[in-house]
C-alpha positions in Angstrom: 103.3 -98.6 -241.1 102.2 -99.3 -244.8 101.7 -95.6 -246.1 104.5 -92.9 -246.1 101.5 -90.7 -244.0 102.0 -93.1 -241.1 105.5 -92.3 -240.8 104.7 -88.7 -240.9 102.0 -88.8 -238.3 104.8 -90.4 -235.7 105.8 -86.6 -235.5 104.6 -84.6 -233.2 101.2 -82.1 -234.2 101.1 -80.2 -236.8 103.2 -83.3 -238.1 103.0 -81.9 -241.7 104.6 -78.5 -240.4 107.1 -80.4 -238.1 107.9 -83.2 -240.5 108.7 -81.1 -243.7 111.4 -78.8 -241.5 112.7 -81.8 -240.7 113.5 -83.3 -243.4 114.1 -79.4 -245.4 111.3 -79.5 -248.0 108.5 -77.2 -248.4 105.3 -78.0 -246.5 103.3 -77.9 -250.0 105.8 -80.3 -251.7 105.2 -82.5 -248.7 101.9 -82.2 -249.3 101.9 -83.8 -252.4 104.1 -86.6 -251.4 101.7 -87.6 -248.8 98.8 -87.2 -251.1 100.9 -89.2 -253.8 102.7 -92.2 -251.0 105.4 -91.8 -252.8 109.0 -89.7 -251.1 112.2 -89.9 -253.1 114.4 -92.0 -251.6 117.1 -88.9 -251.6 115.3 -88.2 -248.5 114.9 -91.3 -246.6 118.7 -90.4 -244.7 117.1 -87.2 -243.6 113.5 -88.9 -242.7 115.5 -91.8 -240.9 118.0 -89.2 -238.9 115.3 -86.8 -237.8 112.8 -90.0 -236.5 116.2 -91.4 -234.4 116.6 -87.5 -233.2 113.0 -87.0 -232.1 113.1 -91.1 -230.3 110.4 -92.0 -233.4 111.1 -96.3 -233.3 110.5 -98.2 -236.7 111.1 -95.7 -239.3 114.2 -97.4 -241.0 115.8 -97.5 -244.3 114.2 -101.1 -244.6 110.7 -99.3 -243.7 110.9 -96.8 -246.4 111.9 -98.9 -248.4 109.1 -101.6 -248.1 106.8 -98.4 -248.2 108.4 -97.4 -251.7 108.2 -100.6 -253.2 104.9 -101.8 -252.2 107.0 -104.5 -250.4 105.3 -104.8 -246.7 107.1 -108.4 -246.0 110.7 -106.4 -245.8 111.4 -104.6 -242.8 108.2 -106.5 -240.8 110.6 -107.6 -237.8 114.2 -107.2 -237.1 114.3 -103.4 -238.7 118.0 -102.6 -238.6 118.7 -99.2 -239.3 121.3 -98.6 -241.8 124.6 -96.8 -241.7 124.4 -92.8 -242.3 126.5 -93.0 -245.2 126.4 -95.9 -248.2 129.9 -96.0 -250.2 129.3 -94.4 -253.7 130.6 -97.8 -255.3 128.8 -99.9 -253.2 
């Protein structure tokens, strides 16, 4: 997975539809983040909850991450998803 549209074609048909009510944006807003590869990380606890809810494997916070930064050696092997909440501080 090297575009944020491969992570939204893991859900199920229409994935747009399905994906943007997951994650509670607009389907045109998603739109344009596809279009644009580019998903604010605000999102990625939502996107990474809703993949482990529907059984999606690999979408992690070290996944979106890689995506985001252009960085595909992070997150290649050993994807550990992260804990639901980060400490404000930390």
């Amino acid at each position: 997975m090297e575009r944020f549209a491969d992570i939204i074609d893991l859900w199920p048909k229409p994935s747009n539809r399905r994906f943007a009510e997951d994650i509670g944006v607009p389907v045109n807003s998603l739109r344009v983040m596809r279009h644009r590869n580019r998903v604010a990380s605000a999102y990625f606890p939502s996107i990474v909850s809703a993949a482990a809810r529907r059984g999606l494997a690999g979408v992690t916070y070290e996944r979106l991450f890689a995506i985001q930064t252009g960085d595909q050696a992070v997150g290649q092997t050993g994807d550990a998803t992260l804990p639901e909440t980060v400490p404000a501080n930390g």
